[in-house]
C-alpha positions as CSV (number, residue, x, y, z in Angstrom):
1,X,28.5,-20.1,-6.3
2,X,26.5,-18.4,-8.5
3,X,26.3,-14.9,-8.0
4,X,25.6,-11.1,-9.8
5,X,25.4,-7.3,-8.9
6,X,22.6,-5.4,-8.1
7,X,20.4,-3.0,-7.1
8,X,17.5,-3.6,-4.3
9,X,15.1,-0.9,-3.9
10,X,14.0,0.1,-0.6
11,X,10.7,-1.8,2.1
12,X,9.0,0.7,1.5
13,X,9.3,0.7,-2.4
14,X,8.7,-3.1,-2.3
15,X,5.5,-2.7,-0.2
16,X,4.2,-0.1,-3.2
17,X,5.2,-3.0,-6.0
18,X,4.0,-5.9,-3.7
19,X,0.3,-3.9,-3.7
20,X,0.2,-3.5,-7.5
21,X,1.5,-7.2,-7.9
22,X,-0.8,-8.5,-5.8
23,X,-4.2,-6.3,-8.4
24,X,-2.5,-8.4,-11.4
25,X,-2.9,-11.9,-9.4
26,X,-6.4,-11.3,-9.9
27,X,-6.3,-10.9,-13.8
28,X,-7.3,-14.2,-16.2
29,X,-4.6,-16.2,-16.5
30,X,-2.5,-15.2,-13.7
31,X,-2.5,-18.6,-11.8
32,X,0.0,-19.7,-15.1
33,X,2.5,-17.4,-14.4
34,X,5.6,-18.2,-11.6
35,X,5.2,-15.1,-10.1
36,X,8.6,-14.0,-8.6
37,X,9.2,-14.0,-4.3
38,X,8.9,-10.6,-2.5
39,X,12.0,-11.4,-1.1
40,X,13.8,-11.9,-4.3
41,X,12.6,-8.5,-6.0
42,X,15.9,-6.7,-7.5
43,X,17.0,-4.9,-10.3
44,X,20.3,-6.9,-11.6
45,X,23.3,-5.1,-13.0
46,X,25.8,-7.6,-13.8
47,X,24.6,-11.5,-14.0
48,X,28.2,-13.2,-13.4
49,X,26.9,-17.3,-13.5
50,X,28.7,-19.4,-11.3
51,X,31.8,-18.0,-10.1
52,X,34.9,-19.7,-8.1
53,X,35.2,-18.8,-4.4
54,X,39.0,-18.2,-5.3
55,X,38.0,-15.0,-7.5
56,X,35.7,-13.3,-4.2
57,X,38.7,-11.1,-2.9
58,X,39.4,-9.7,-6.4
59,X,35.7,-9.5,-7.0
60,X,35.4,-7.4,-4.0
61,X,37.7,-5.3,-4.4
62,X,36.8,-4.4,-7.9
63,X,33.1,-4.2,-7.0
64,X,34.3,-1.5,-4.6
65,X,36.4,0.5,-6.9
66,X,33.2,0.1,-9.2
67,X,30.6,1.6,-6.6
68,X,32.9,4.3,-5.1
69,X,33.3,5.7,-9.1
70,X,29.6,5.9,-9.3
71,X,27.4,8.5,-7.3
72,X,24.3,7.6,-5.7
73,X,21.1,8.4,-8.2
74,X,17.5,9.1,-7.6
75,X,14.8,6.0,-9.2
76,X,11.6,5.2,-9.0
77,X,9.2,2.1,-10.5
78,X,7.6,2.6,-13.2
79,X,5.5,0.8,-15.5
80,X,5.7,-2.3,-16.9
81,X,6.9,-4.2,-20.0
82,X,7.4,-7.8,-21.3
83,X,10.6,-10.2,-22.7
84,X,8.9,-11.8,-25.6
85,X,5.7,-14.0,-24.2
86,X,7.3,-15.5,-21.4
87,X,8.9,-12.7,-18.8
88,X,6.6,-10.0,-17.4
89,X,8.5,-7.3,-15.8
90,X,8.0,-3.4,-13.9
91,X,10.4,-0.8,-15.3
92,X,12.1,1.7,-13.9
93,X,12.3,5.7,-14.6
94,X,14.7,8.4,-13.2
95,X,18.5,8.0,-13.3
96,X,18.5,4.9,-15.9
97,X,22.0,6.5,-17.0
98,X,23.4,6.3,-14.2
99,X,22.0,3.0,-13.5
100,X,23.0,1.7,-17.1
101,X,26.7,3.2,-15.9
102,X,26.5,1.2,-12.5
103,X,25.7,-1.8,-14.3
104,X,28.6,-1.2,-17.3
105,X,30.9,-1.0,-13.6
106,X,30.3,-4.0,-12.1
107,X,30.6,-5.9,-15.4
108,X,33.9,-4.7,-16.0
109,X,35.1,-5.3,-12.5
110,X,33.6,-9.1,-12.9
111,X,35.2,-9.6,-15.7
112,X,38.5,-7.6,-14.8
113,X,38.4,-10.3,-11.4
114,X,38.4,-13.4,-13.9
115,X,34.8,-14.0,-13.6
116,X,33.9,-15.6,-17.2
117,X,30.5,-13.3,-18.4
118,X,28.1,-13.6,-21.0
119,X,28.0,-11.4,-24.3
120,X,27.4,-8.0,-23.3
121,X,24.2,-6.9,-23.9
122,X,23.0,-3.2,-23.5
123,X,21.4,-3.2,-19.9
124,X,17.6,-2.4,-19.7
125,X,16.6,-1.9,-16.2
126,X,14.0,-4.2,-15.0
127,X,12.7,-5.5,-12.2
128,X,11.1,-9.3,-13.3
129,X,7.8,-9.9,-11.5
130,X,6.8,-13.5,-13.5
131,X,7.6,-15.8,-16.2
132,X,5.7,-18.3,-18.2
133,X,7.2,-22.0,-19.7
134,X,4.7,-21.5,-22.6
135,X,4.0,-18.8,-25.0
136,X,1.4,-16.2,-22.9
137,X,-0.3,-12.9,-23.8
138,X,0.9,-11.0,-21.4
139,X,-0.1,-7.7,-22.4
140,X,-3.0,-7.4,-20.2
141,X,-1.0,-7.3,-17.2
142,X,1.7,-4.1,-18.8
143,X,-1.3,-2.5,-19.4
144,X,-2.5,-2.8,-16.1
145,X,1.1,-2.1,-15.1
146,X,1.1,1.4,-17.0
147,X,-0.1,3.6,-14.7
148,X,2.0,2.4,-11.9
149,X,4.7,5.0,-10.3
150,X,6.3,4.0,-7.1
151,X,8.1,6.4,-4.6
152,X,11.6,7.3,-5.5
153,X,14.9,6.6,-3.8
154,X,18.0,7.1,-3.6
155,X,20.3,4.2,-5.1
156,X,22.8,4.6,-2.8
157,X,24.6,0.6,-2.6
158,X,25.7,-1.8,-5.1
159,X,25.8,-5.6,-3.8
160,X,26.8,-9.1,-4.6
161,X,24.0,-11.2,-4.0
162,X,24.3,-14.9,-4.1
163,X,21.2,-17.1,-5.5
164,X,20.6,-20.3,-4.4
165,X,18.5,-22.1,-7.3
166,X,15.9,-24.3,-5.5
167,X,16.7,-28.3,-5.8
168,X,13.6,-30.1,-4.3
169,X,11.1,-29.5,-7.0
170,X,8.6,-28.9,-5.2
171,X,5.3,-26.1,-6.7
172,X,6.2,-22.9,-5.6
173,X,9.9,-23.3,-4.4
174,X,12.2,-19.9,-5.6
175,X,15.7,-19.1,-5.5
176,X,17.0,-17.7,-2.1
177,X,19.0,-14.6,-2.1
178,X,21.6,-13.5,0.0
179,X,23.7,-10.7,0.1
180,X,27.5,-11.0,0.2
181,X,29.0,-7.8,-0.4
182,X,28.0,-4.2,-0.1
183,X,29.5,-1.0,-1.0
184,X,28.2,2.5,-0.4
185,X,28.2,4.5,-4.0
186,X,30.3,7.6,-4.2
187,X,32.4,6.8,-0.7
188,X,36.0,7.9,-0.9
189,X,39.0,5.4,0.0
């Protein structure tokens, strides 16, 4: 199954990006773009790939050693950047060390569990909004990200979600999401 960690942020939060998504739909170009599902909106800590069923009770385990280390932390939305021409995306401002920590965590606990991971690479928190299979300018859409500040919250969970990559190739069709694990951060054995 392939599977990672992360954070989700809050309905409410969601609603806020959903509104500011929905003002760059409207931009020139925008019907290009795979915009990303509502449903699927997350901030991803540790992508782990396809990982063997026989590895979930370790995984949990350490997942939960890694979210009961880590206190809960205030973040909001926050602007907007790009990954090269092809991956719009809406930051995130408030406890990015903490966040960054979370994420260093739960890719030491997947990899600690067995799980084979990618080269580490700093973690940038991001939350991807669209992508692009050709070269795009997307700079008119970060700039009309800029001003954007959502509501802050309290990061208070760290789960194991499990994406389902859609297979019928039909327009439109996006991963599914489903949480399998969920620990509180900061909870005592």
């Amino acid at each position: 199954m392939r599977l990672f960690a992360a954070v989700v942020p809050p309905e409410e939060v969601l609603r806020e990006l959903g509104r500011a998504a929905d003002r760059l739909h409207g931009l020139p170009g925008a019907e290009g773009l795979r915009w990303t599902g509502r449903p699927g909106w997350h901030f991803t800590l540790a992508f782990m790939g396809e990982v063997d069923e026989g590895l979930l009770p370790e995984l949990h385990v350490r997942l939960g050693r890694a979210a009961r280390r880590s206190e809960g932390f205030r973040l909001r939305l926050h602007g907007g950047g790009h990954f090269g021409r092809r991956t719009l995306w809406v930051g995130a401002a408030g406890g990015l060390d903490a966040m960054r920590m979370l994420a260093e965590r739960a890719d030491a606990a997947a990899r600690r569990a067995g799980v084979a991971m990618q080269e580490h690479r700093r973690y940038h928190a991001h939350l991807t909004l669209a992508r692009s299979r050709a070269d795009t300018d997307l700079r008119p859409y970060v700039d009309a990200l800029a001003p954007f500040e959502g509501r802050p919250w309290t990061v208070d969970r760290l789960l194991l979600i499990r994406s389902d990559l859609p297979g019928g190739g039909r327009p439109g069709e996006r991963p599914r999401y489903e949480e399998t694990g969920a620990w509180p951060l900061g909870a005592a054995d």
